[in-house]
N, C-alpha and C positions, 0 to 999 in steps of 0.2 A: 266606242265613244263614251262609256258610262267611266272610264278608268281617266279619263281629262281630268275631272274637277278633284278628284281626290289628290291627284298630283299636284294640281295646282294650290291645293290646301297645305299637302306637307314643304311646295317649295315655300310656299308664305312663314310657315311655324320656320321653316331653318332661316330663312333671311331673319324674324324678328329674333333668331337666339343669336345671329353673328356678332359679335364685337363689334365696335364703331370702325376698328382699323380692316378688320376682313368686308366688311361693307363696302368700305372704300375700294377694295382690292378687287370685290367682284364688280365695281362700277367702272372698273378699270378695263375689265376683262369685257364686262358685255360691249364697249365700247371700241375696243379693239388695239388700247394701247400698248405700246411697245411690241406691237405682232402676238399680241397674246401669253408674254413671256410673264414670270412670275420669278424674281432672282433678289432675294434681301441678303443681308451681310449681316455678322455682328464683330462688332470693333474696340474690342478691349485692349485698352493702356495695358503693357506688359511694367507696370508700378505696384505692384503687391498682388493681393491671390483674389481670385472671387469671392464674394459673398452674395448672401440670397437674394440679392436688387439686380445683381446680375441673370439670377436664374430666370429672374423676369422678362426680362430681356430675350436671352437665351433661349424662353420658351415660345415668345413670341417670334421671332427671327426664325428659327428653324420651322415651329410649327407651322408658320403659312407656308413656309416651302414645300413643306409638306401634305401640305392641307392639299395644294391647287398644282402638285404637280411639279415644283417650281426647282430653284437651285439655294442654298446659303453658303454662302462664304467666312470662311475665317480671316480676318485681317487687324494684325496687330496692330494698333497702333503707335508706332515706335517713332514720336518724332519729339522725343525729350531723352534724349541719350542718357542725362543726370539722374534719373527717377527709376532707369529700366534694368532690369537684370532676365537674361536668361532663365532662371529658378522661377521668375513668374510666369513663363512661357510654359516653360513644360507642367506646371500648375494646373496652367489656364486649359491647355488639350486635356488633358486627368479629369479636370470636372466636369467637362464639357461632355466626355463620354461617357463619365459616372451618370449626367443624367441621361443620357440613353440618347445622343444626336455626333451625327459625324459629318463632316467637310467635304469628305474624301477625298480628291486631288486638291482642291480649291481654299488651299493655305497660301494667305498674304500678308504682306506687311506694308507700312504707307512708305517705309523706305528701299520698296522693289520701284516706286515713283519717283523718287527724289530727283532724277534728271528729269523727267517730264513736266514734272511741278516748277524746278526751276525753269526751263526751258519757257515755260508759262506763264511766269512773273517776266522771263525780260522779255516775252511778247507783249505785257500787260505795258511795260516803261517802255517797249515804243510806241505804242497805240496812245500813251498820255493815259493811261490807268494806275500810274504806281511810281511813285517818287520814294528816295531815302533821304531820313529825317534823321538828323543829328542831335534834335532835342535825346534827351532823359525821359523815362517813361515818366515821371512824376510832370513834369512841361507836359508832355502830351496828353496824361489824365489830365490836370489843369485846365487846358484848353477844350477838351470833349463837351465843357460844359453842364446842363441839366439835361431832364426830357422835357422840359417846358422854354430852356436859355439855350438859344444855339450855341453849337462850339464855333471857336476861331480857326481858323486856317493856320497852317504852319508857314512859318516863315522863310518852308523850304519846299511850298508845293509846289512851284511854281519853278521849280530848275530844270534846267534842257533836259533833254533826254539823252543824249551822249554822257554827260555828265551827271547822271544817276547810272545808266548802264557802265560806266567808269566807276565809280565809288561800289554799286551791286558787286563786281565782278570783284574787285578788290575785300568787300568783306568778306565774302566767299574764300578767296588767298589767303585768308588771318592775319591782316595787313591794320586791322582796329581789334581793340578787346572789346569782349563781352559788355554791351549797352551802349557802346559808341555810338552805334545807328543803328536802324530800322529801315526795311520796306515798307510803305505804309501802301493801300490801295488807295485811291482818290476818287470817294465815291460822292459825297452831300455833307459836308461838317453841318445843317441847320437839318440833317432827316429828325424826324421826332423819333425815330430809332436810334439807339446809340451806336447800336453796335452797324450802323450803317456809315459812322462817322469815321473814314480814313481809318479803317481799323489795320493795326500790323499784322501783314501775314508772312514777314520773315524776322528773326532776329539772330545774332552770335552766339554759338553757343561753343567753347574753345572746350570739346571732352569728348571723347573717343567713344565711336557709336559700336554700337555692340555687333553690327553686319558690316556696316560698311568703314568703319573703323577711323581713320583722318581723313577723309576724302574730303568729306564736307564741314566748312566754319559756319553754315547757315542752316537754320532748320526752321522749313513751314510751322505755323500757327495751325491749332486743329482745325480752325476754322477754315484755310485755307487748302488743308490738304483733305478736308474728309470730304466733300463732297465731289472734288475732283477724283478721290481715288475712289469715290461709288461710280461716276460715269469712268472709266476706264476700267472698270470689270463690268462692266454692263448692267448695274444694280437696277433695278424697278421701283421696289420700296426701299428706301431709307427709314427703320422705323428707330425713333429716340425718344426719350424720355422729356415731359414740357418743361424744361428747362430751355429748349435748344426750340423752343414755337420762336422766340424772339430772334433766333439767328437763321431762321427759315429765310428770310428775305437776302440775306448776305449768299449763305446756302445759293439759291436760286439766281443771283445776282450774280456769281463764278460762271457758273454752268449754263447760264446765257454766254457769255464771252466766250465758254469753252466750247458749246455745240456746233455740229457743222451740220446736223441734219435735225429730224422732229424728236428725235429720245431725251427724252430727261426723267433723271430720277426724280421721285414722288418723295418728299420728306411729310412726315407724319408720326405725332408727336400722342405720348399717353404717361400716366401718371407712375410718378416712381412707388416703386415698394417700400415702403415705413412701415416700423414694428414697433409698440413698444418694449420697454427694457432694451434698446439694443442701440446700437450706432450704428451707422452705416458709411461714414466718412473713413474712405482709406488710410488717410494723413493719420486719423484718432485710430485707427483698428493699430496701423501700423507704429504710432506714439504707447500704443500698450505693449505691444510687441517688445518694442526697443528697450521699453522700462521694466518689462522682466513680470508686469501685470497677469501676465498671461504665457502661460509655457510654447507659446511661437503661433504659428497663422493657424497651424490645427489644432489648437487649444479647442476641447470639443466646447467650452463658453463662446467660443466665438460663433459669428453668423455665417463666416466664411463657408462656402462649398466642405473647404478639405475637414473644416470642424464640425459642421455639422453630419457629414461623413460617418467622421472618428467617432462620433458624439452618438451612430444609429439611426438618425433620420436616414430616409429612403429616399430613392429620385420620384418614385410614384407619390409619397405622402408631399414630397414639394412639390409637383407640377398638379397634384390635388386643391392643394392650400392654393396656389395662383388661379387655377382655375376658380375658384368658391370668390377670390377678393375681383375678378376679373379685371379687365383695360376701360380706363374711362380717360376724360378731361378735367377730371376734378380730383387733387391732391387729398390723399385722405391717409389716416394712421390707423392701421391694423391692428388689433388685440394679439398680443402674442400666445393666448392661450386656444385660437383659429388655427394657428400652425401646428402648434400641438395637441389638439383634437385629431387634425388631418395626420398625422403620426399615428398615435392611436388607432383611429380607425384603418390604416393601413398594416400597423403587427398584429393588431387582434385576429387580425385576418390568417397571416403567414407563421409568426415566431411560433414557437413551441412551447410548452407549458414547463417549465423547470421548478424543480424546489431549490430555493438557497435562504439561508439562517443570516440576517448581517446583526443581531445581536439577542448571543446564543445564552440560554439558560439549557440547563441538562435535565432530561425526563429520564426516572432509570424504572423501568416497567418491573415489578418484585417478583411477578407471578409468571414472566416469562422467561423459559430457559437462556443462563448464560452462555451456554455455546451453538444458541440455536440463531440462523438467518435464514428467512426468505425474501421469495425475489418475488413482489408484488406487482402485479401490473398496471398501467397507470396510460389513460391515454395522452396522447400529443398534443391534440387540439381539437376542444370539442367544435371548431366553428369550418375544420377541413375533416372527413372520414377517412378520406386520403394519407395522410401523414401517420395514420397509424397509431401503434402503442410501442411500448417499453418497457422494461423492468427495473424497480429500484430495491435496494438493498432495506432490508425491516430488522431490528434486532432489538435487545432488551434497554442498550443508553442510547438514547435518542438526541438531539437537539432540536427545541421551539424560538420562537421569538420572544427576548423580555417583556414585552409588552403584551403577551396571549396569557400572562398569567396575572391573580391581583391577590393578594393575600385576604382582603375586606372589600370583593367588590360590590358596586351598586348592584341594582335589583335586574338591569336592562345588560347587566355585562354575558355574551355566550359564547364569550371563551372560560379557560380554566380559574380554579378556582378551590379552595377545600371542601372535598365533598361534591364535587363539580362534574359533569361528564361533558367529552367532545368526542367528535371522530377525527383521527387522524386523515387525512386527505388517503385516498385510495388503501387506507389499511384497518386498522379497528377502532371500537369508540375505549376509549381511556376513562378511568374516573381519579381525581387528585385524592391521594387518601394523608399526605403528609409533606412537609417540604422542611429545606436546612439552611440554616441563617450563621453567617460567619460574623467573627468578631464585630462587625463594622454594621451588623444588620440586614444585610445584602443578602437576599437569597439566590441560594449558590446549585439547588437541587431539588426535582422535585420526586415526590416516590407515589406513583401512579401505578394501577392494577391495569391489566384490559381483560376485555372479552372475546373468549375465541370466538364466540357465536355470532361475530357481528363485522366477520371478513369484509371488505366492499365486496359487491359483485358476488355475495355465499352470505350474505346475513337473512339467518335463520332467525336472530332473537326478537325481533317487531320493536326494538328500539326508537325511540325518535329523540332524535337530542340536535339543538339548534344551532350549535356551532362546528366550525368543521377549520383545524389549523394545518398549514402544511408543518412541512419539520424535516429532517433529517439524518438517516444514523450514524449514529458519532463515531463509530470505528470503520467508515467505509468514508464520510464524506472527504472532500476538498476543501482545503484553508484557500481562503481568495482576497484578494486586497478590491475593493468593492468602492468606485468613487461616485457619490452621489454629487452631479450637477445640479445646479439652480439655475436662474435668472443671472445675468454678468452684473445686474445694475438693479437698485432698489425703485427707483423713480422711472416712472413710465416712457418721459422725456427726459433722458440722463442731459441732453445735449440741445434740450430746449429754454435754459434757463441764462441768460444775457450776465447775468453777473455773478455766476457760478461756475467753477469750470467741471467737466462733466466728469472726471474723475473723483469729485467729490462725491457724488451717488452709487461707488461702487458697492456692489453688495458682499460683506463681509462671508457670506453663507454659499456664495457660492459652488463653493467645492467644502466636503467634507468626507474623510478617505476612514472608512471603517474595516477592518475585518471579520471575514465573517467564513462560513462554509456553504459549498455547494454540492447538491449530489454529483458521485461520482464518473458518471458517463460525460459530464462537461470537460472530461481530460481529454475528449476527441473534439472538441471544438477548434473551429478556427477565427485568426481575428475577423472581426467586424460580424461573425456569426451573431443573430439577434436572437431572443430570448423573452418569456413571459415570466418574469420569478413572482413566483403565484401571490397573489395579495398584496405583491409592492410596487411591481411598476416592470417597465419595458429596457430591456438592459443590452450589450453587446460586449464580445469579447475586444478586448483593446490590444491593437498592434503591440504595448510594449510586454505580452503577454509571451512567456517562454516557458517550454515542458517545464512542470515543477511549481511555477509563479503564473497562478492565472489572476489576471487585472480586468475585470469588467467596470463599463462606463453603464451609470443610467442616462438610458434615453431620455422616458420621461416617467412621473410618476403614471399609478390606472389609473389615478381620476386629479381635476382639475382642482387642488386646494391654494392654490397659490391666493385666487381671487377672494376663495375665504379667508384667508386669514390676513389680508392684505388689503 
């Protein structure tokens, strides 16, 4: 009897952590809807590639299937033959299982319905739910009216129903071009809804469907076919983004006409993902695409799944970051440097500690033998015990970063310097006793002593000196073409500015492609393999990476200076 209240405590704590939508979901359950089933879909346009609004989505959709037991489905929605390609289909599976969530048998498209749906409309025009209207869509916006001025009736709602199922059946033959006519449904032209007003849910579309090829000259309205094609896979939750709260009532107003017993799906609406720096409109991802803005949809600048991918973000650090911004009713815009935190804190955890040089100055140690190398050891990751150690190659020419050195530094600088000591990362402390300046001023060399007595991991000399640089040896490393991404867009709101167009705030800095050297054991790497290059940030090897030519992408820098210096 003492173990009741405790449970009744932690069920309290997990209902006030659920989501406003999993709430819903369990109010659904204790009540006994739909027989206790739990079955969401998610319904992505096969019109370009995923991007992170979708994973939003995607995380929600799968994860209450998962949460409670239940089913989700994959269903394309393929009812714009002009906009769809095959190449976003197989995309769209890729990312889908990149972040860690599968279908399994339960792949559909809205044009495995196409007869049912039709079938459905000319049940609708004999019941007197659906006339075709010969107006122009501009006549028919025209007449929609305001939300405060009813619209007008068409001047063809009002025709037999033989003769709309005569003209339907005929647009369907390709007996009218594209915009000729319309199905319209005949709902309320005065609802203070708009989208309640005789809205089209057929039009022409004369272009060769990518499944079903010429069959059909007519293709459903989304609005028409997505709620129809939730109840004929037996959907529970319909969950969408609140854009689609206002066609909730259309939504529901099908699926009455369509019911023949108590199941209807539950639409239930939550706030899209916004990022600043980013866009998130298809049309614009795909308007960069097309302009060459951006080297195609995995351009690792883009938001897309496959770039952010290529680019080294993780599906953990993304379903992290959605987790941290959660599901509400109120539209809100993310800091993009939230996502790249949750990054962070997900390689700090896994990647491995590497040294690479992307702008090399040469250390030549005087006092150590020219034909002498050891193989020092160096751990992996001080934040896993697990992952181990390594060996990296030590010898007399080294390579540092330009920047670890300063000819006249300030008082606070503890890196190198004339007269200066550091320790080399996992090897000994150095002192700068001399350096070489070429024509041009440019120092090209520096000539540094070390200390044997001050091995990592064997120092005997009670040294303490405050800096510590990684580095390289020059005659073992790897040359690497090294591309440091940015932000794609300088202005927070690239695509919030009414009389600008959002290509005007691209960021000129976004990609900059340096050469540099990597220790040698990164010749066994593979692409999208991720990486800690010590002191500069979180990196991956890049697909177009081939024995001989290694191409790493940064992920992100170690620390957030964007907002500093911006």
């Amino acid at each position: 009897m003492s173990v009741q209240p405790n449970q009744t405590a932690n069920e309290k704590n997990e209902r006030k952590s659920l989501n406003f939508i999993h709430a819903f979901v369990e109010e659904d359950l204790r009540e006994g809807k739909n027989g206790g089933r739990i079955h969401t879909r998610f319904p992505p346009e096969p019109n370009g590639y995923l991007h992170i609004g979708h994973a939003k989505a995607i995380h929600i959709d799968f994860g209450t299937a998962e949460k409670y037991g239940g089913k989700c489905n994959l269903r394309f929605d393929d009812t714009n033959p002009v906009k769809e390609d095959v190449e976003y289909i197989d995309s769209i599976r890729e990312d889908i299982h990149w972040l860690g969530y599968d279908w399994e048998d339960r792949e559909y498209y809205a044009s495995d319905y196409f007869g049912k749906l039709y079938d459905f409309a000319v049940d609708m025009i004999k019941k007197g739910l659906a006339y075709v209207d010969d107006q122009s869509s501009q006549e028919i916006a025209d007449q929609k009216g305001t939300p405060n001025v009813p619209g007008k009736e068409s001047p063809f709602r009002n025709r037999p129903v033989a003769e709309n199922l005569d003209l339907f059946e005929q647009m369907n033959k390709g007996a009218f071009p594209e915009g000729a006519r319309v199905l319209r449904a005949k709902i309320d032209m005065a609802s203070p809804n708009m989208h309640m007003r005789d809205p089209v849910i057929y039009r022409i579309i004369n272009h060769p469907h990518h499944r079903t090829g010429t069959q059909w000259k007519v293709y459903p309205m989304y609005d028409f076919a997505h709620g129809q094609s939730d109840y004929f896979e037996g959907v529970t939750h319909s969950l969408c983004t609140l854009e689609f709260e206002v066609h909730r009532p259309l939504y529901n107003w099908f699926i009455d006409r369509l019911a023949t017993d108590d199941y209807k799906p539950r639409q239930i609406e939550f706030n899209r993902l916004n990022i600043t720096y980013t866009v998130m409109s298809k049309r614009k991802l795909l308007q960069m695409v097309q302009q060459g803005v951006v080297s195609g949809w995995n351009d690792p600048r883009m938001p897309t799944l496959s770039g952010l991918r290529r680019r080294g973000y993780t599906p953990v650090s993304i379903k992290n970051f959605i987790n941290s911004i959660g599901y509400t009713k109120v539209e809100a815009l993310n800091d993009f440097s939230l996502l790249e935190f949750a990054v962070r804190e997900d390689l700090n955890k896994k990647a491995p500690r590497v040294m690479a040089v992307l702008d090399p100055l040469k250390v030549i140690i005087t006092n150590y033998p020219e034909d002498k190398t050891e193989e020092l050891e160096t751990i992996n990751n001080p934040e896993d015990e697990a992952m181990g150690s390594r060996t990296i190659p030590f010898s007399r020419e080294l390579y540092i970063e330009r920047s670890d050195f300063m000819e006249d530094p300030p008082k606070k600088f503890f890196r190198l310097g004339p007269g200066m000591e550091v320790r080399l990362k996992s090897a000994y402390v150095i002192r700068c006793d001399d350096y070489k300046k070429d024509d041009q001023g440019n120092i090209t060399e520096l000539y540094c002593t070390y200390d044997e007595t001050t091995k990592s991991g064997a120092d005997t000399s009670g040294k303490k000196v405050k800096g510590t640089l990684h580095w390289v040896s020059a005659g073992h490393a790897l040359e690497a073409e090294v591309r440091l991404y940015d932000r794609l867009f300088s202005d927070p709101e690239p695509d919030g500015h009414k009389e600008r167009d959002f290509m005007e705030f691209l960021n000129p800095d976004s990609l900059q492609v340096v050469k540099g050297y990597v220790e040698p054991g990164l010749a066994e790497a593979k692409p999208l393999d991720h990486f800690q290059f010590q002191r500069i940030g979180y990196f991956n090897l890049d697909p177009d990476s081939k024995p001989g030519t290694l191409v790493f992408n940064r992920t992100v820098p170690l620390r957030d200076t964007w907002n500093k210096n911006n």
